[in-house]
Legacy VTK file of the C-alpha trace (Angstrom):
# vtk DataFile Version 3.0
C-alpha trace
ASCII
DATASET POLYDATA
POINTS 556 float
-44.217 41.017 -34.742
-41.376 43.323 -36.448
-38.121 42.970 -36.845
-37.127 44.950 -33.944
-39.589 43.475 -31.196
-37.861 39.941 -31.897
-34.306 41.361 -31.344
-35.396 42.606 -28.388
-37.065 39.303 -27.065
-34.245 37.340 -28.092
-31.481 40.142 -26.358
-33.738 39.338 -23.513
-33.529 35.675 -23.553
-29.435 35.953 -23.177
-27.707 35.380 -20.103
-25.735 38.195 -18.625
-26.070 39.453 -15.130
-29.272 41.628 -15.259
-31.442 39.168 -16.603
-30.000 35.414 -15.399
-32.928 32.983 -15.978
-33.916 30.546 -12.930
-35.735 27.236 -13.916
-39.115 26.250 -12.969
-40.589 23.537 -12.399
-42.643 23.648 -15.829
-39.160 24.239 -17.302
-39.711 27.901 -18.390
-36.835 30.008 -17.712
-38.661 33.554 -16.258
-36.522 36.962 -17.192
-37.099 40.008 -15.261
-39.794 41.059 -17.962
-42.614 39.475 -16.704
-44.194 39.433 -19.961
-41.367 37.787 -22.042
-41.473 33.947 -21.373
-38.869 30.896 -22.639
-39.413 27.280 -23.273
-38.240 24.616 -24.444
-40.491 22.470 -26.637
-39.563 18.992 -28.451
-40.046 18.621 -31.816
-39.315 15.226 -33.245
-35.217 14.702 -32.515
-34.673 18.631 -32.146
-34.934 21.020 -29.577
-36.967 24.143 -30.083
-36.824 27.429 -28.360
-39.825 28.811 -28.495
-40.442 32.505 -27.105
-43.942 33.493 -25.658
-44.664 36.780 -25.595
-47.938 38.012 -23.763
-49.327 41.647 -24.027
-50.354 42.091 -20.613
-53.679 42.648 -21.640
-56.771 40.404 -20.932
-57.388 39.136 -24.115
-54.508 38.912 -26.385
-52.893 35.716 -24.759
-49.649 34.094 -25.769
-48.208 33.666 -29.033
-45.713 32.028 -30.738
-43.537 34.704 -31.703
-40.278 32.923 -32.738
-38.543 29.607 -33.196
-34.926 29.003 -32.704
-33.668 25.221 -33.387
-31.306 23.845 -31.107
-28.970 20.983 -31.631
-29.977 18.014 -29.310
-26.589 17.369 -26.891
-25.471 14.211 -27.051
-25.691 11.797 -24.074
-22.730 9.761 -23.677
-23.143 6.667 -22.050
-21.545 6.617 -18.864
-18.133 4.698 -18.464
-18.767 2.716 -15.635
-21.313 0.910 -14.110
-22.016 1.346 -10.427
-23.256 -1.144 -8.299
-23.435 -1.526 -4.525
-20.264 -4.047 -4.004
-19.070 -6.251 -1.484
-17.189 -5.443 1.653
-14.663 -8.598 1.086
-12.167 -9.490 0.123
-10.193 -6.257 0.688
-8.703 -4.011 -1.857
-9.400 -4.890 -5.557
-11.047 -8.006 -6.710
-11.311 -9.030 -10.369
-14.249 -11.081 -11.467
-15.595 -12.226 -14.530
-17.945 -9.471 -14.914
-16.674 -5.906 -13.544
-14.180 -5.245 -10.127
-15.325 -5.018 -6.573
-13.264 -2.458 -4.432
-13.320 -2.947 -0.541
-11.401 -1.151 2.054
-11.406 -0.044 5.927
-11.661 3.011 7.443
-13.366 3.360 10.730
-13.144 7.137 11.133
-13.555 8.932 8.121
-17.051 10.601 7.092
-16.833 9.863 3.312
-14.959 8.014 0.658
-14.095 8.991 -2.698
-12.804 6.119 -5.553
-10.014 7.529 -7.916
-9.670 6.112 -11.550
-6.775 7.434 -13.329
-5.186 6.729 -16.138
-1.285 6.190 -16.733
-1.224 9.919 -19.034
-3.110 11.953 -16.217
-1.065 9.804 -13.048
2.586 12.399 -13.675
-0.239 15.145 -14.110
-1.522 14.311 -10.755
-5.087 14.457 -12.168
-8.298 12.386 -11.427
-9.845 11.240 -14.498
-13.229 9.649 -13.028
-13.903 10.277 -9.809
-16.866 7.788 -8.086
-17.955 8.721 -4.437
-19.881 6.254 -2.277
-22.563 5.981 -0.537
-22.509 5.911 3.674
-26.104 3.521 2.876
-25.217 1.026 -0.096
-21.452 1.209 -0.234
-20.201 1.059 2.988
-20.892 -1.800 5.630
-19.835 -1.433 8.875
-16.144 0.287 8.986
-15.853 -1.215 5.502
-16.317 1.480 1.968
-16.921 -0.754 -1.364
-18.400 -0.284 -4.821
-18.605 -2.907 -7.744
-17.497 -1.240 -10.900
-18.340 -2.821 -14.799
-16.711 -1.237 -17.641
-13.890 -1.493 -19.207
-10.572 -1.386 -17.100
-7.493 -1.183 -19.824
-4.415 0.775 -18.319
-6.518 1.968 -15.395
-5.337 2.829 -12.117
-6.823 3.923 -9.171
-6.539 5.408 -5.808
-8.790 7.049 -3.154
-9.973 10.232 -1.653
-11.056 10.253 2.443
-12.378 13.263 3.724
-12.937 13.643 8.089
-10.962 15.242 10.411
-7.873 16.930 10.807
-6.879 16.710 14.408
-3.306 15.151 14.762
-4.013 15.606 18.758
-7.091 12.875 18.243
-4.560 10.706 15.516
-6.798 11.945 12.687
-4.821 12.861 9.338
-7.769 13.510 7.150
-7.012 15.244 3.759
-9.768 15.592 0.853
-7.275 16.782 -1.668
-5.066 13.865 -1.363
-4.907 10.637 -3.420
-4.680 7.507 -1.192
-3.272 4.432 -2.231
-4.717 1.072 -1.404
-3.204 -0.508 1.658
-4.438 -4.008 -0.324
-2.833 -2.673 -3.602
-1.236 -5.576 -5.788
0.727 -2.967 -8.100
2.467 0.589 -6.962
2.842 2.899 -10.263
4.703 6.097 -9.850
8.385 6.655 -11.464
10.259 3.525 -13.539
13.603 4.273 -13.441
15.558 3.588 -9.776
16.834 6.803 -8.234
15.488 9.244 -11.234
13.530 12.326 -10.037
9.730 12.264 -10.773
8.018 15.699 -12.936
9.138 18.741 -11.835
12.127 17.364 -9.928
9.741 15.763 -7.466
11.198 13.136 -4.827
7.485 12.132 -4.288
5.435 11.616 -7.392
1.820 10.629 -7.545
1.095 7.441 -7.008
-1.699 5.262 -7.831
-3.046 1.257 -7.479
-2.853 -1.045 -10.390
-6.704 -2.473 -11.150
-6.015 -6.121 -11.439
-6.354 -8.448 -14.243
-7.771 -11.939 -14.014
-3.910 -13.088 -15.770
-2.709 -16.773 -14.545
1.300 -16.899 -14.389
2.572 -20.258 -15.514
4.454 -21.665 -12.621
5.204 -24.760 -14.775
4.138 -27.109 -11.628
5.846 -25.168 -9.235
6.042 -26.349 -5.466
7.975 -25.225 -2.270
11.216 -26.585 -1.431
10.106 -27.588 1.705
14.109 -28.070 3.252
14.509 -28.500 6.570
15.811 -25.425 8.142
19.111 -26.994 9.596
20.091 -27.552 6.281
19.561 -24.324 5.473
22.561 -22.355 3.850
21.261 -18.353 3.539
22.395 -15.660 1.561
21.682 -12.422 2.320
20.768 -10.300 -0.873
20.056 -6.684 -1.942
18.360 -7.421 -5.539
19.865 -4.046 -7.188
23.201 -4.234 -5.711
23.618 -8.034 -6.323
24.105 -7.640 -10.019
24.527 -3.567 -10.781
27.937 -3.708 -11.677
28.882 -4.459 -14.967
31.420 -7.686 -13.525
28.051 -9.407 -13.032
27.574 -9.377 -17.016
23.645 -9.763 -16.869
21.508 -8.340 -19.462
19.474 -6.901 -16.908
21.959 -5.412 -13.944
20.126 -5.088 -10.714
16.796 -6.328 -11.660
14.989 -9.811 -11.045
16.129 -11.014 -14.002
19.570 -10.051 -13.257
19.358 -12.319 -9.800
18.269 -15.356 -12.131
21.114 -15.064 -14.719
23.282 -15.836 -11.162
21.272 -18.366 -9.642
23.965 -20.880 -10.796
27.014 -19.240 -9.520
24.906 -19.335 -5.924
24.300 -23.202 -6.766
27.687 -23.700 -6.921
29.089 -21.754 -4.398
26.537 -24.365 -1.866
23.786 -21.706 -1.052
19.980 -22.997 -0.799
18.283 -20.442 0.344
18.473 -16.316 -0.647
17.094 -13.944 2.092
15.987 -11.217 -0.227
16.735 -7.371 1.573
13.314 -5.113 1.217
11.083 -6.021 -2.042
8.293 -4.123 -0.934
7.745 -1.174 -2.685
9.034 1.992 -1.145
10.399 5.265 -2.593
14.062 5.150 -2.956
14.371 9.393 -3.095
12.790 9.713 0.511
15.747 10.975 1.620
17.187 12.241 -1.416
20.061 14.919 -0.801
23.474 16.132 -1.965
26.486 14.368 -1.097
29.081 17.124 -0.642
31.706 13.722 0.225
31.034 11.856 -2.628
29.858 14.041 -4.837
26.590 12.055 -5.428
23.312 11.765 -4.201
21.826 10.182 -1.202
18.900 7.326 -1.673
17.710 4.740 0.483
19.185 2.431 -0.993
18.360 -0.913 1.429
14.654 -0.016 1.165
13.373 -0.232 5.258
11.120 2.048 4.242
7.782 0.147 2.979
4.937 2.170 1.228
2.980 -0.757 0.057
2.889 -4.458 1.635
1.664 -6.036 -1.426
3.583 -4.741 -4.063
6.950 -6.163 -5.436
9.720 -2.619 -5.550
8.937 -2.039 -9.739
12.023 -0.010 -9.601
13.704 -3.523 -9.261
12.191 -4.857 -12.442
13.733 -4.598 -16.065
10.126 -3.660 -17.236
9.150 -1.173 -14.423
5.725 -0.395 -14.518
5.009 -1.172 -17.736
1.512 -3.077 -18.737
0.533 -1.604 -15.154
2.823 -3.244 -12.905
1.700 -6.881 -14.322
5.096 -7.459 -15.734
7.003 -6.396 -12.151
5.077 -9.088 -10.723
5.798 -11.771 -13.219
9.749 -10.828 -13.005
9.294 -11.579 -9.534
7.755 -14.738 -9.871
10.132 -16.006 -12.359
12.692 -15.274 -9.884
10.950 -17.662 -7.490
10.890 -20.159 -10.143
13.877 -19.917 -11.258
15.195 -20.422 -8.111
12.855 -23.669 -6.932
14.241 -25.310 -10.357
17.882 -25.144 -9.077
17.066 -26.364 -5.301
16.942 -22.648 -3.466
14.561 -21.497 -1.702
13.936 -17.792 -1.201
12.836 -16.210 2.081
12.248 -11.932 1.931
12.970 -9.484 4.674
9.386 -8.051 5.413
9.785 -4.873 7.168
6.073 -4.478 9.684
7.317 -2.219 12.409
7.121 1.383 10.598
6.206 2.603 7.010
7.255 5.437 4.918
5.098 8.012 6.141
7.485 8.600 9.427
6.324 10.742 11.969
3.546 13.740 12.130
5.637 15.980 9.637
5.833 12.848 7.053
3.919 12.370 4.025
0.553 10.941 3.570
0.478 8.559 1.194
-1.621 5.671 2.837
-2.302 3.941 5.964
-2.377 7.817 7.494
-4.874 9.029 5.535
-7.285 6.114 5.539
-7.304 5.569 9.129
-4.029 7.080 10.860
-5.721 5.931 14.433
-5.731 2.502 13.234
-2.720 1.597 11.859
0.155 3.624 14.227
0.968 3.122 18.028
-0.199 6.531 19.425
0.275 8.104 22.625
-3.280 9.562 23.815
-2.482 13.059 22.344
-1.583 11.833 19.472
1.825 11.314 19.324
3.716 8.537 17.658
5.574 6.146 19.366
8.658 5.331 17.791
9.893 2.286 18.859
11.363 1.442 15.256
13.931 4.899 15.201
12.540 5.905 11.902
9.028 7.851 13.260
6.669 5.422 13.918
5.543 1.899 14.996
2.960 -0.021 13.208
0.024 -1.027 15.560
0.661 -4.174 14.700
-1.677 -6.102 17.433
-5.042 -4.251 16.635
-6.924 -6.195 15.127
-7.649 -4.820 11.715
-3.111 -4.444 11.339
-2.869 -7.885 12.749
-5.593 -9.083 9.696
-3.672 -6.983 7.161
-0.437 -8.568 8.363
-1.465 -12.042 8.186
-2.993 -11.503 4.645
0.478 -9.970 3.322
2.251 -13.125 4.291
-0.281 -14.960 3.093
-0.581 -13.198 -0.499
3.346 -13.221 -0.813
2.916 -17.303 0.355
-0.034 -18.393 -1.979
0.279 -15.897 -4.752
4.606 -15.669 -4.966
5.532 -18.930 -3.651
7.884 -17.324 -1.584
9.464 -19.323 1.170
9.252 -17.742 4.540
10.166 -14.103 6.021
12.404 -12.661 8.281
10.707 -10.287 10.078
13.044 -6.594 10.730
12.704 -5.483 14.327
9.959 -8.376 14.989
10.364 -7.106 19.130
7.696 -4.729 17.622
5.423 -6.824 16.923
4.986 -8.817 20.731
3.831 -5.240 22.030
0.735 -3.614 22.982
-1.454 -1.783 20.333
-3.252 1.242 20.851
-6.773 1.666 21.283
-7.409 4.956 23.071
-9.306 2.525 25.740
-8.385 0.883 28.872
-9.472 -2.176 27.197
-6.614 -4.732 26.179
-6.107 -6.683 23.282
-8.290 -9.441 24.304
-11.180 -7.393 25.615
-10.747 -7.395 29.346
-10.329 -5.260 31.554
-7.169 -4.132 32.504
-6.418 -4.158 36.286
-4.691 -1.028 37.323
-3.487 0.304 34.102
-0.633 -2.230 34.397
-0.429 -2.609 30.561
0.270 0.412 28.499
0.857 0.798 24.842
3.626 -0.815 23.572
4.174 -2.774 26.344
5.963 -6.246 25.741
3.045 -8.535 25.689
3.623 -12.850 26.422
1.110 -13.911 23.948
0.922 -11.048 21.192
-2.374 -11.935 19.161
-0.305 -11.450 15.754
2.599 -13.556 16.842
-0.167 -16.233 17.691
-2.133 -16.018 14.683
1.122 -16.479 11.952
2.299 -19.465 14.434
-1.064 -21.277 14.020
-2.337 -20.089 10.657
-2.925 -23.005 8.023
-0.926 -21.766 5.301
1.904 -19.617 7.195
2.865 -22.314 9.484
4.077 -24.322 7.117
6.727 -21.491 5.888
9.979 -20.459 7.268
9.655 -17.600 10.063
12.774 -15.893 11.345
12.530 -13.049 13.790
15.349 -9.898 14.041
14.185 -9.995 18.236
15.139 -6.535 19.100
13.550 -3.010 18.373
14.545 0.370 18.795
12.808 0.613 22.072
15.354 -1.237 24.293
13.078 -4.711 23.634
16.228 -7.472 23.329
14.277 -11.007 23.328
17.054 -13.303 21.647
16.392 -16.810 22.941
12.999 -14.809 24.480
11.178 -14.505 21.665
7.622 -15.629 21.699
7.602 -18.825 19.209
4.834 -21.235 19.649
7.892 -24.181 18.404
7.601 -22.350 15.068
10.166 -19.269 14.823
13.931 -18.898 14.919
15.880 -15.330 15.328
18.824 -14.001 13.723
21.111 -14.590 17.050
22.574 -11.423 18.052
24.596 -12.885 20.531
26.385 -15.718 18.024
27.501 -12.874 15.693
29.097 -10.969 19.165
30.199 -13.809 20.171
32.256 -15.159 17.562
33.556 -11.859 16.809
35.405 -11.338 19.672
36.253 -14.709 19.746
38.356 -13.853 16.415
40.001 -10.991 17.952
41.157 -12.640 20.995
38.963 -11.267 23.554
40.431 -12.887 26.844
38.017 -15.373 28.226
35.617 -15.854 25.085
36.081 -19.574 24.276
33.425 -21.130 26.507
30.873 -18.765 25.137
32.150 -19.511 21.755
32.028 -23.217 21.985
28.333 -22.535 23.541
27.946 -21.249 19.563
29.487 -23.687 17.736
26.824 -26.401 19.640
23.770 -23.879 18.636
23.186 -21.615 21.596
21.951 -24.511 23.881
21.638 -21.737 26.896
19.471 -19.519 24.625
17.241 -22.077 22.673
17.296 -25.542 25.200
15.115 -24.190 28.015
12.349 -22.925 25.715
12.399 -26.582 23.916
13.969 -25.554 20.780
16.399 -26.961 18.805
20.352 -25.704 17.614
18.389 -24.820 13.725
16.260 -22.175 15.877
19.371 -19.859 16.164
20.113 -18.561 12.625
23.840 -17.917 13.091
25.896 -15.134 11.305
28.894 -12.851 11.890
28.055 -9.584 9.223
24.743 -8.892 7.345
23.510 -5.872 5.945
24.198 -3.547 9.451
28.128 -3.850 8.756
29.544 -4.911 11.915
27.962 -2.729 14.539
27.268 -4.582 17.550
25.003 -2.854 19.705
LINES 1 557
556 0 1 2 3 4 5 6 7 8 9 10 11 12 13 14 15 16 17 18 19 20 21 22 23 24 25 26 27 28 29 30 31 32 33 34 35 36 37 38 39 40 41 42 43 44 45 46 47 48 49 50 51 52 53 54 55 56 57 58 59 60 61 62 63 64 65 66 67 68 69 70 71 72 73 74 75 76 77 78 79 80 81 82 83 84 85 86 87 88 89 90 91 92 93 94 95 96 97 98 99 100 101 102 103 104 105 106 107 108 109 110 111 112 113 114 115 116 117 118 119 120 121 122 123 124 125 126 127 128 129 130 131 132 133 134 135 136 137 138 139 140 141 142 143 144 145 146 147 148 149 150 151 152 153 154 155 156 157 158 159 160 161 162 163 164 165 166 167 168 169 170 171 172 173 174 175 176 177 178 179 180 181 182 183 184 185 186 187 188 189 190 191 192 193 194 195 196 197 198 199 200 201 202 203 204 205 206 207 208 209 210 211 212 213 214 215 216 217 218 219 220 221 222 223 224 225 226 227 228 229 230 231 232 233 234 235 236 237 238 239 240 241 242 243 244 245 246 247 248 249 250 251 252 253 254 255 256 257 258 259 260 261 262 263 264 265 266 267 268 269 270 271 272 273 274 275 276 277 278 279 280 281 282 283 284 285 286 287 288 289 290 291 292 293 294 295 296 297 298 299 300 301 302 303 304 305 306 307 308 309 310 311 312 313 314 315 316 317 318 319 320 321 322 323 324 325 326 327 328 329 330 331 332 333 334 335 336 337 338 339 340 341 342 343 344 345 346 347 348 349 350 351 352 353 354 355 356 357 358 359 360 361 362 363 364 365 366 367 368 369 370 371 372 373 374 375 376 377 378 379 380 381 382 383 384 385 386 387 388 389 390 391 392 393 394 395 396 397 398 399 400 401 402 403 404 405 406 407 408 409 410 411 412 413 414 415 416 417 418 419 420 421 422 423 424 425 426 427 428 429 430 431 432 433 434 435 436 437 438 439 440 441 442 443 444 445 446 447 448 449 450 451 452 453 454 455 456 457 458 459 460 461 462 463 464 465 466 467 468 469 470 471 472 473 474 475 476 477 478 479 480 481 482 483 484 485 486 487 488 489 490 491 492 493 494 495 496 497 498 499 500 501 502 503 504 505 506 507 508 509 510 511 512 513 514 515 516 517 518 519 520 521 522 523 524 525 526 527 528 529 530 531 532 533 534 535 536 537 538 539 540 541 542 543 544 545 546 547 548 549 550 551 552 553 554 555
């Protein structure tokens, strides 16, 4: 064959629109010449494109008529290793050999796992992306994959795809990067109050893969005071040392709170009630201050993205070697403390999240299962008994579950000594299940109880009163909501919880400015609220009596 017949062939063989080869299932990629055939053909380690040429005739046959070598691509081994996983524990589980990743979602169709790493996180891309399987990864409402490989500086998050109907309570979004409601570790920005890439208020976010890393707690063990000898100080960990007065190499940080742990020894405290720890996103709100001049943050942090995760903003480190060091901070705060006789008790915030009402971001529980994990009305709407959007439907019984195993994790894992629990009137009412079915499985007579009605045994209230680890801790109820729900000296306790008293702080405030007929109510305070507490069979030490916390002196 000339010259000009193998140009031709070969012109033939290239792919532009008029002749786009198809592959068969001999592997020959057909043209629109009929005559002019390609192959490939092995030889040894190369490949060899081999074009057969046929003359239409009856007898000529095919020939060789030219050989062009190809370079063999190389096949990179793949990074991880997928395997079928378990459905529990929830969220991510180190173990010797690989990670298992576990987590609910009842209503949506598929799952997607995330793995970034901390250079693509602030470019908001995916850099492995694993989806499972509705047959071998997913067991009942449950999604989970077993990943071996190698896990340095990896993050990850998750993609759900299902419905978009807010009028059903479905927030489905394919395009958006979940974060684990298990999470141990929240990465985004390090730096408190500084704007993410791009100015942005709400950066990407993404799940620290844990470690198997043991903490030396140097023989650590709770405090175990009695709670009438209890002596609380109420503390915002950034504000506590931020100044430059408090002369701490690290101002408003955990480490900052230890360097003062001595000046709260000697002023007779025992026990620091630390204000929000939980991660959450102090820019939320983030706006000009015309007044001031400055800009407006949350700054308390009632705002919780992640019930896990210790705020990184309030760590010297940040996020550095993936959140791991946050955590440790926090921990040596807890030591710290135990060594000098004070226990430390946080303010766990269960009655809303972050991602407010329908016109709120999605960062978690609304995208994996927003159905789940909010009160809704039956179009959809969000109850808001908190004020701030939405209520946390906190006696289903997957939240209830997920409640129970954040105490427990912050308990077992942080050593922490009890909670007080913001708005806790929240968490005695009726979930919602879209069914006329109530919390315990009967049937409800009438219709009588309604979401979010007060309830006189609420499952989750039950379950951290009687649970083997959590009973053992301090539990302090704030027993009022939003709603109108006022249950000081009402609240359901099992013998176990006390409340912030409302009515002491009143009380002796008017008491102070001469309010006319105030002293018998006042001396009811000074003996501990015996005409709240005495009926229900608790004791004085059930009322935790103050006059000012964090809410200033508002009074209802």
């Amino acid at each position: 064959m000339d010259a000009s017949v193998m140009e031709k062939l070969l012109r033939c063989a290239s792919y532009s629109p008029l002749h786009t080869p198809k592959l068969t299932s001999t592997h020959n990629f057909e043209f629109g010449n009929p005559n002019i055939h390609m192959k490939w053909r092995t030889r040894k380690n190369n490949n060899a494109l081999v074009v057969n040429a046929s003359d239409g005739g009856g007898g000529g046959g095919e020939v060789d008529t030219a050989v062009v070598e190809k370079d063999k691509p190389k096949v990179l081994p793949p990074r991880f290793q997928v395997l079928q996983g378990s459905p529990m524990p929830f969220g991510a589980t180190a173990q010797a050999d690989g990670v298992n990743f576990a987590i609910y979602s009842r209503n949506a169709t598929s799952a997607t796992l995330c793995l970034m790493t901390p250079s693509d996180l602030p470019e908001k891309r995916v850099t492995e992306q694993i989806p499972l399987d509705q047959l071998t990864n997913k067991t009942g409402d449950v999604w989970h994959v077993f990943l071996k490989g190698d896990f340095t500086d990896m993050l990850y998050g998750y993609k759900f795809s299902g419905e978009f109907c807010p009028e059903e309570g479905h927030y489905y979004d394919s395009s958006r990067i979940l974060l684990d409601p298990y999470a141990k570790a929240v990465l985004s920005r390090d730096e408190f109050g500084v704007l993410g890439p791009d100015d942005d208020c709400w950066s990407q976010m993404a799940c620290k893969i844990p470690s198997n890393h043991e903490f030396d707690w140097e023989g650590d063990l709770p405090l175990s005071f009695a709670q009438r000898d209890l002596v609380i100080y109420e503390m915002h960990v950034r504000g506590f040392t931020r100044h430059e007065s408090s002369k701490t190499e690290s101002p408003g940080t955990y480490l900052g709170v230890v360097d003062k742990l001595d000046h709260l020894k000697e002023l007779g405290v025992n026990c620091i009630e630390l204000m929000p720890c939980h991660e959450f996103n102090e820019l939320e709100y983030f706006s000009y201050n015309p007044v001031l001049g400055d800009y407006r943050l949350n700054y308390w942090g009632y705002s919780t993205i992640n019930y896990f995760s210790p705020m990184l903003r309030y760590a010297s480190a940040g996020g550095s070697n993936g959140g791991l060091d946050a955590i440790n901070e926090f921990k040596q705060l807890i030591k710290e403390a135990h060594k000098r006789g004070i226990e430390v008790l946080m303010d766990v915030v269960f009655n809303h999240t972050a991602e407010g009402n329908e016109n709120g971001p999605i960062l978690s529980f609304r995208g994996v299962d927003n159905s789940v994990f909010y009160m809704l009305a039956p179009k959809g709407e969000f109850y808001n008994y908190s004020g701030c959007g939405n209520t946390f439907n906190c006696n289903h019984p997957i939240v209830r579950q997920f409640i129970v195993d954040s105490l427990r994790y912050w308990v077992t894992e942080m050593h922490v000594d009890g909670f007080r629990f913001d708005l806790a009137s929240i968490m005695t009412r009726g979930s919602s299940l879209f069914d006329a079915v109530n919390v315990y499985g009967n049937q409800l007579e009438d219709d009588l109880l309604t979401t979010g009605s007060p309830l006189t045994n609420p499952p989750l209230i039950d379950m951290i009163s009687n649970d083997p680890i959590l009973r053992g801790v301090k539990l302090i109820a704030e027993a009022w909501d939003c709603g109108g729900l006022y249950q000081v000296g009402m609240f359901p306790h099992w013998g176990m919880w006390s409340e912030w008293n409302g009515k002491y702080r009143d009380t002796v405030r008017q008491f102070i400015k001469g309010t006319d007929g105030i002293s018998g109510a006042f001396a009811e305070c000074l003996c501990g609220s015996p005409n709240l507490y005495q009926e229900g069979g608790r004791k004085p030490w059930n009322s935790i009596n103050f006059i000012c916390a964090h809410d200033g002196f508002y009074t209802g």
